[in-house]
FINU-298979 format. One record per residue: chain; residue in one letter; residue number from 1; x, y, z of N, C-alpha, C in turn. Coordinates in Angstrom, 1 decimal. Example, Ala and Ser with C-alpha at 12.3 -4.5 7.8 and 13.67 -1.06 7.14 Angstrom:
REM residues 2
 c r   k    n_u    n_v    n_w   ca_u   ca_v   ca_w    c_u    c_v    c_w
 A A   1   13.2   -5.7    7.8   12.3   -4.5    7.8   13.2   -3.3    7.8
 A S   2   12.8   -2.2    7.1   13.7   -1.1    7.1   12.9    0.0    7.9
***
This chain:
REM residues 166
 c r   k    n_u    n_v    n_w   ca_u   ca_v   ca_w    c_u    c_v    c_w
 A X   1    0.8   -1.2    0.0    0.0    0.0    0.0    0.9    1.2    0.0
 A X   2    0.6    2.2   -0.9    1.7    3.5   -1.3    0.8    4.3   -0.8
 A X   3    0.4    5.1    0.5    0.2    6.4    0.5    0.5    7.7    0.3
 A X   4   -0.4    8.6   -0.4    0.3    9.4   -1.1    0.5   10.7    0.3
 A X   5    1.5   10.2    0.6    1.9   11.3    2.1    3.4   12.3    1.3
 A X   6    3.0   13.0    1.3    4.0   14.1    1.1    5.7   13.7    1.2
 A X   7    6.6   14.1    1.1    8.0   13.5    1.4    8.7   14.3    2.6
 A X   8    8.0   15.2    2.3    8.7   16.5    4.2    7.8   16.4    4.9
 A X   9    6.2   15.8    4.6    5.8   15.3    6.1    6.0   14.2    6.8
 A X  10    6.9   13.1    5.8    6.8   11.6    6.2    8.0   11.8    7.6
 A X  11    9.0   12.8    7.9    9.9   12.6    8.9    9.3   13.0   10.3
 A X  12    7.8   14.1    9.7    7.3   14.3   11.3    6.3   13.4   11.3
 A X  13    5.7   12.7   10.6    5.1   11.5   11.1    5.8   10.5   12.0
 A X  14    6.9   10.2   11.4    8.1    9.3   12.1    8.4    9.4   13.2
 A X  15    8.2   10.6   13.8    9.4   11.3   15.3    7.6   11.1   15.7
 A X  16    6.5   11.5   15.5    5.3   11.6   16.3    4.7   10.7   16.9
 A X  17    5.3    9.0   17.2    5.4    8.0   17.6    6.2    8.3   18.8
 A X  18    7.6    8.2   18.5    8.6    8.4   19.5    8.2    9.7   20.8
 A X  19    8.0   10.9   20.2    8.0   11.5   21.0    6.1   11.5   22.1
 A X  20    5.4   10.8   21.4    4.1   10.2   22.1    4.0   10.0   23.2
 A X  21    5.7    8.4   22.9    5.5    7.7   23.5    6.5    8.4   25.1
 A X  22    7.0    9.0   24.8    7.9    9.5   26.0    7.3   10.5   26.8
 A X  23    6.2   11.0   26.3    5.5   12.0   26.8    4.4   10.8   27.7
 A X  24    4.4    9.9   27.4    3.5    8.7   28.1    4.3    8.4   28.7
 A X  25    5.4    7.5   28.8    6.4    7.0   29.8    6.3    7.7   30.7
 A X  26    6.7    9.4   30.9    6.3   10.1   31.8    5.2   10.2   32.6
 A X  27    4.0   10.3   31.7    2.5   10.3   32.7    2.6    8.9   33.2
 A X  28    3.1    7.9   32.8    3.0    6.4   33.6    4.0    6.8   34.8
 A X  29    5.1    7.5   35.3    5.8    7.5   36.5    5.1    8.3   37.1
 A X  30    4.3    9.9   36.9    3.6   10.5   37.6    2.3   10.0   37.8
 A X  31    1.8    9.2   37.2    0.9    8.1   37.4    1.1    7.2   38.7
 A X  32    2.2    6.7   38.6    2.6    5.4   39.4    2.9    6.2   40.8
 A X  33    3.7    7.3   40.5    3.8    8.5   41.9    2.6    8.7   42.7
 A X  34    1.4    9.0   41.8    0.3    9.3   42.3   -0.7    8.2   43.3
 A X  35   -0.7    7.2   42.8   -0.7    5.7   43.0   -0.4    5.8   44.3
 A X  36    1.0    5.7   44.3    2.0    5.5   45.3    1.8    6.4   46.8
 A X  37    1.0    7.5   46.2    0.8    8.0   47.4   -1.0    8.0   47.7
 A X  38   -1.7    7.9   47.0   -3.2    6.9   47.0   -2.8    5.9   48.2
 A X  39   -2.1    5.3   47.8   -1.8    3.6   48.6   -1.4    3.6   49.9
 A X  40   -0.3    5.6   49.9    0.4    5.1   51.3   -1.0    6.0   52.0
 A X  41   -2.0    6.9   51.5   -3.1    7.5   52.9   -3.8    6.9   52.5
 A X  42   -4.5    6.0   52.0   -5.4    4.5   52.4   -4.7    3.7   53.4
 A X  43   -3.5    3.4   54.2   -3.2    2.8   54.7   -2.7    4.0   55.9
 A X  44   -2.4    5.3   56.0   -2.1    6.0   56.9   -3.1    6.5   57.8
 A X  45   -2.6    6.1   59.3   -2.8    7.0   60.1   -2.7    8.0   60.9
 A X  46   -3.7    8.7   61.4   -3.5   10.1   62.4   -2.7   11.4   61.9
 A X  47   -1.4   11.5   62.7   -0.6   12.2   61.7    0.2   12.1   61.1
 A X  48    0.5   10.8   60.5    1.1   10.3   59.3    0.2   10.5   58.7
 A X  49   -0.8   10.4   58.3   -2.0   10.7   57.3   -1.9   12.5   56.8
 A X  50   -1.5   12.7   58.0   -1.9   14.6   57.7    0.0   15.4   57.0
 A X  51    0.8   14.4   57.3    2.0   14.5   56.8    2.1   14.0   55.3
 A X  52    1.3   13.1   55.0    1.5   12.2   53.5    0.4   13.2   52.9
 A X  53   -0.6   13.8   53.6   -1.4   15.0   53.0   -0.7   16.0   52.5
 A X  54   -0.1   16.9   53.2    0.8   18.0   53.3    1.9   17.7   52.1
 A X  55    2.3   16.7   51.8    3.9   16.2   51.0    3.0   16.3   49.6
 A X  56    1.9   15.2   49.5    1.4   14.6   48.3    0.5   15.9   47.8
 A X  57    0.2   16.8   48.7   -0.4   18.2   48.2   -2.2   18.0   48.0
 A X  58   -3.0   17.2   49.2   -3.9   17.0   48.8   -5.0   15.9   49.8
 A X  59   -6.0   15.8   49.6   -6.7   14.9   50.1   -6.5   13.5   49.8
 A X  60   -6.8   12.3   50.2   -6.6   11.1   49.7   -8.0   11.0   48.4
 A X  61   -9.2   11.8   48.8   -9.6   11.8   47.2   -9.4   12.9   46.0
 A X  62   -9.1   14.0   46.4   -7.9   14.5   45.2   -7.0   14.0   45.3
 A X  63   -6.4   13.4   45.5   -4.8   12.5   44.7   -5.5   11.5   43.8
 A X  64   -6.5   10.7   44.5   -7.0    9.6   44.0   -7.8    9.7   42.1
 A X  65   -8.6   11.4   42.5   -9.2   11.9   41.3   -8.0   12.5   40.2
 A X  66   -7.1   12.7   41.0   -6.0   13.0   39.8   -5.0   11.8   39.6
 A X  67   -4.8   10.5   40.3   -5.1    9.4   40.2   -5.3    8.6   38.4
 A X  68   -6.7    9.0   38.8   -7.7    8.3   37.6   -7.9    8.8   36.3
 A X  69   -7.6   10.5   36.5   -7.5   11.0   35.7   -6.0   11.2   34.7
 A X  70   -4.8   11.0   35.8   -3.8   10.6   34.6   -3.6    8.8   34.1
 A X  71   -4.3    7.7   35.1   -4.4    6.7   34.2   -5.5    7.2   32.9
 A X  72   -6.3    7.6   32.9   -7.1    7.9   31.9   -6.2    8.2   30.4
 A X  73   -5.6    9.5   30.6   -4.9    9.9   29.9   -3.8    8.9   29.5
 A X  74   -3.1    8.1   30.2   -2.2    7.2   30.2   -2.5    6.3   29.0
 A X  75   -3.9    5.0   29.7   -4.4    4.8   28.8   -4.6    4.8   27.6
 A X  76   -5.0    6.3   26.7   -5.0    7.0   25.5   -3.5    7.2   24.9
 A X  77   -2.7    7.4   25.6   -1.4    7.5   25.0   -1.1    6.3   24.5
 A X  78   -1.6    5.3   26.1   -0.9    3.6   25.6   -1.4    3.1   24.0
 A X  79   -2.4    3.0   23.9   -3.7    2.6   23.0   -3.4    3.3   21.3
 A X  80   -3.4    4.8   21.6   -3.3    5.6   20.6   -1.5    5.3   20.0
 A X  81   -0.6    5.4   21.1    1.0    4.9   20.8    1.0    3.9   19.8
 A X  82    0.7    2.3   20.4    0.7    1.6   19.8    0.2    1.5   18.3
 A X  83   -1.0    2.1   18.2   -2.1    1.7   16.8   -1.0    3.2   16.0
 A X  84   -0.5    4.1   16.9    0.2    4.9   15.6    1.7    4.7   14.8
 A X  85    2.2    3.9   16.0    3.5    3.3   15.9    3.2    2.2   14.7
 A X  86    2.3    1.2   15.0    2.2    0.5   13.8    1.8    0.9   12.2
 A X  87    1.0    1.8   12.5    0.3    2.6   11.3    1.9    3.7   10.3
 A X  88    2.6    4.5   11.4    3.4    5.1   10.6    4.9    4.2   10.2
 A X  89    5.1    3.1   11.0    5.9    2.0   10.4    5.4    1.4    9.1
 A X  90    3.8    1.1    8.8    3.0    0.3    7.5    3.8    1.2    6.7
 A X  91    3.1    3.1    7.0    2.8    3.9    6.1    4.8    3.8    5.0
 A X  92    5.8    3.6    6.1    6.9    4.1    5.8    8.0    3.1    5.1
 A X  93    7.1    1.5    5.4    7.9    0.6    5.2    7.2   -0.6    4.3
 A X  94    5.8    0.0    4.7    4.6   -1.3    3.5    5.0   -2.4    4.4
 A X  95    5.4   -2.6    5.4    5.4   -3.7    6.1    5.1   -2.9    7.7
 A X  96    5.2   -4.5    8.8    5.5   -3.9   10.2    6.4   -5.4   10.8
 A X  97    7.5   -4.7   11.6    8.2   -5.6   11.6    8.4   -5.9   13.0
 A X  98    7.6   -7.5   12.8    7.3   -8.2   14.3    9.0   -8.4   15.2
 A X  99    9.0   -7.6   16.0    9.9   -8.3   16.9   10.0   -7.4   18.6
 A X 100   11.0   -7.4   18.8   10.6   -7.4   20.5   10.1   -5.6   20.5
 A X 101   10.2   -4.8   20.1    9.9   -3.1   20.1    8.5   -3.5   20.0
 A X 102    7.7   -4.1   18.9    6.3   -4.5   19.0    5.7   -4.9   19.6
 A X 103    5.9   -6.2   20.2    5.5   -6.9   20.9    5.4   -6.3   22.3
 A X 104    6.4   -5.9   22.7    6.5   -5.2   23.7    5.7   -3.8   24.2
 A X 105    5.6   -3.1   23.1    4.4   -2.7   22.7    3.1   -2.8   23.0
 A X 106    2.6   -3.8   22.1    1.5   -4.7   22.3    1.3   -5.1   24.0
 A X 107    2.0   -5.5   24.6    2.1   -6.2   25.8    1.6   -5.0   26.6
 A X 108    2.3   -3.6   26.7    2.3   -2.8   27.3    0.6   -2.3   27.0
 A X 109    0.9   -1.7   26.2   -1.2   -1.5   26.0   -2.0   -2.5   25.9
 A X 110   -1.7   -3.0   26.2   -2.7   -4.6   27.2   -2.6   -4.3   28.3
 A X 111   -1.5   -4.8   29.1   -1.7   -4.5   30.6   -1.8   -2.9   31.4
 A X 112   -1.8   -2.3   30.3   -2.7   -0.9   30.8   -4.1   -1.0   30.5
 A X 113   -4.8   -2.2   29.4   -6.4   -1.8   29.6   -6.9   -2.5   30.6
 A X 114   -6.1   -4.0   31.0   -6.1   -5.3   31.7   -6.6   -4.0   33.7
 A X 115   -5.3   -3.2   33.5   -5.1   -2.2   34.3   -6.1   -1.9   34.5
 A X 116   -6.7   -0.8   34.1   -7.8   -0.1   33.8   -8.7   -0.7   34.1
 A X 117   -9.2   -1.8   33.7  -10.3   -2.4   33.6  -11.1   -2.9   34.8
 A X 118   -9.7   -2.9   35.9   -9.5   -3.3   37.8  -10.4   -2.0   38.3
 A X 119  -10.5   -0.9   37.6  -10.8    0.6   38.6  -12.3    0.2   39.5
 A X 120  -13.1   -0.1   38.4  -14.7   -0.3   39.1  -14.4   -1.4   39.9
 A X 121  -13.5   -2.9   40.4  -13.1   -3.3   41.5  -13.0   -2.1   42.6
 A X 122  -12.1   -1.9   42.2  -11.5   -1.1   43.0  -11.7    0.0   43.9
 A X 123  -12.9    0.7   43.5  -14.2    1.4   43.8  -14.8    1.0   44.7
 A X 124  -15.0   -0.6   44.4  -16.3   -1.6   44.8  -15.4   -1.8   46.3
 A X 125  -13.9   -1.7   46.4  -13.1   -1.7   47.5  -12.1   -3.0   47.6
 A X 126  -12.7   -3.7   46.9  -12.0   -5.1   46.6  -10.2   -4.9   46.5
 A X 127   -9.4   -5.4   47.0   -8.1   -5.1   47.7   -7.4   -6.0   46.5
 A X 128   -8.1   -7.4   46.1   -7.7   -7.9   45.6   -7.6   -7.8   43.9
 A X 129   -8.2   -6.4   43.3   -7.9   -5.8   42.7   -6.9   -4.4   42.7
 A X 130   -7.2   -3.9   43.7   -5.8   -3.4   44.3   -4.5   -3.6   43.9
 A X 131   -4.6   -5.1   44.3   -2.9   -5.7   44.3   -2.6   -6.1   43.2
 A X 132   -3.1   -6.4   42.3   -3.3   -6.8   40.7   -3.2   -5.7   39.7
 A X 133   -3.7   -4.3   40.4   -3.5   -3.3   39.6   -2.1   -2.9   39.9
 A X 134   -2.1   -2.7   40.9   -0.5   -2.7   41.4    1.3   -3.3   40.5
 A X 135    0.3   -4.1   40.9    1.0   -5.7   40.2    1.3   -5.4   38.7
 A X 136    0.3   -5.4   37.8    0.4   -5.2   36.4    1.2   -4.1   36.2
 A X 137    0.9   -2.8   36.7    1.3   -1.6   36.4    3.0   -1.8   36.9
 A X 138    3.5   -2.6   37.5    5.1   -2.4   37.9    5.3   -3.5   36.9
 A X 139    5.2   -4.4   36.3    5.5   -5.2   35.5    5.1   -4.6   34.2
 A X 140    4.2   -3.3   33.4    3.8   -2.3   33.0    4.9   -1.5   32.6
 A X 141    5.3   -0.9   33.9    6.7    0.3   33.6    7.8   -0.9   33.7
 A X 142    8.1   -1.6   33.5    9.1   -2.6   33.5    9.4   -2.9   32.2
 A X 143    8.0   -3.4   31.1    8.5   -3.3   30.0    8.5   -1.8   29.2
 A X 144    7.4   -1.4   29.6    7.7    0.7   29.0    9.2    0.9   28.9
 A X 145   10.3    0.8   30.5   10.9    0.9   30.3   11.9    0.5   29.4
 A X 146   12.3   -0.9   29.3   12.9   -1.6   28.3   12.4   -1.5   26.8
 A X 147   10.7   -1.1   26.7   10.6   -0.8   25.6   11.3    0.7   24.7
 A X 148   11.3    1.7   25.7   11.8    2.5   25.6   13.1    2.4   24.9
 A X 149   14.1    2.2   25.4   15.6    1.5   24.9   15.6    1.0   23.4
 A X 150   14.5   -0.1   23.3   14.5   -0.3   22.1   14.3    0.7   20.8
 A X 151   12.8    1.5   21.5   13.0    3.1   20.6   13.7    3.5   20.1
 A X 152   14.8    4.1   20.9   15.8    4.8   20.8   16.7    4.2   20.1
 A X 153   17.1    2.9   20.0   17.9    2.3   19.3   17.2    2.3   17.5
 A X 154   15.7    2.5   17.7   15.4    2.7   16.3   15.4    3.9   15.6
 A X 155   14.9    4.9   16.1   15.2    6.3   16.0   16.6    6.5   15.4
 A X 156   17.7    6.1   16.4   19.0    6.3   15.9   19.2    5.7   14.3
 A X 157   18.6    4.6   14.4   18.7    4.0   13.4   18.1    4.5   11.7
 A X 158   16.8    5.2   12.1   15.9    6.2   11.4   17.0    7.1   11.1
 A X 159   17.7    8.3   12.3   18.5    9.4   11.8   19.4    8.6   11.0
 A X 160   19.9    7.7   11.0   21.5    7.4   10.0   21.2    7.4    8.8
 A X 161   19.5    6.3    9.0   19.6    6.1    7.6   18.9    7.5    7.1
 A X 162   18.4    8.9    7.6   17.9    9.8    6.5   19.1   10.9    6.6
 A X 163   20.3   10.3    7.3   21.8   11.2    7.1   22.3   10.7    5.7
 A X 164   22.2    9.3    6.2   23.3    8.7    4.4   22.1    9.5    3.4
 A X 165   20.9    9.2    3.4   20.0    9.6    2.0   20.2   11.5    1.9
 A X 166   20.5   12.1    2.0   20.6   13.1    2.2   21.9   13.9    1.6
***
């Protein structure tokens, strides 16, 4: 399939994956921060509670509502990342090439909807969604991370080859 995409827009198509995705990587650690301190004033008391208030900048349900609101966003980056990453690799290559950057990929926007999907547990109070959300989301930024690396090593790869054509 030959789309008829311009030749000076096809390089900001290319970088609009990568830079997505990093801008996500981020909302997933300010995410996981947020989380992190959800988890520790559900479980704090007295004035440990009013101390993890004070630090985290908020109530335990504003943290929680801002919380839900950057998995939300998260989500959309995960989701939209993936289906654009594969779309501007078709658009650039007429192929998509299965290997660990993809897959890894794929894995990752799974276990963010897998993620997601725990919230109305979670609501419901159920702990043992809790710990599963938990759970996924550190095994989550585990591959984000390492997915990451691989990026970068393609990007690099992207710049050489439109240095030599040039």
């Amino acid at each position: 399939m030959n789309l008829p995409i311009p030749d000076n827009l096809r390089p900001v198509l290319t970088f609009v994956h990568p830079t997505l995705m990093w801008v996500t990587l981020a909302l997933t650690l300010y995410a996981g921060y947020l989380g992190l301190q959800v988890r520790r004033l559900r479980t704090a008391k007295g004035d440990e509670k009013k101390a993890i208030q004070a630090e985290a900048g908020g109530t335990l349900k504003a943290i929680k509502d801002k919380h839900f609101s950057m998995g939300s966003l998260l989500l959309i980056g995960l989701v939209m990342g993936s289906i654009g990453g594969m779309a501007v690799t078709y658009i650039n290559n007429d192929k998509l090439f299965v290997g660990p950057h993809l897959l890894a990929g794929l894995g990752v926007a799974g276990l963010g909807a897998l993620s997601a999907g725990l919230a109305p547990l979670m609501q419901q109070g159920k702990e043992w969604a809790r710990v599963t959300h938990i759970s996924l989301n550190t095994i989550l930024v585990g591959i984000f991370l390492w997915q990451a690396t691989t990026g970068v090593e393609i990007v690099q790869r992207i710049l050489n080859d439109m240095a030599k054509a040039s």
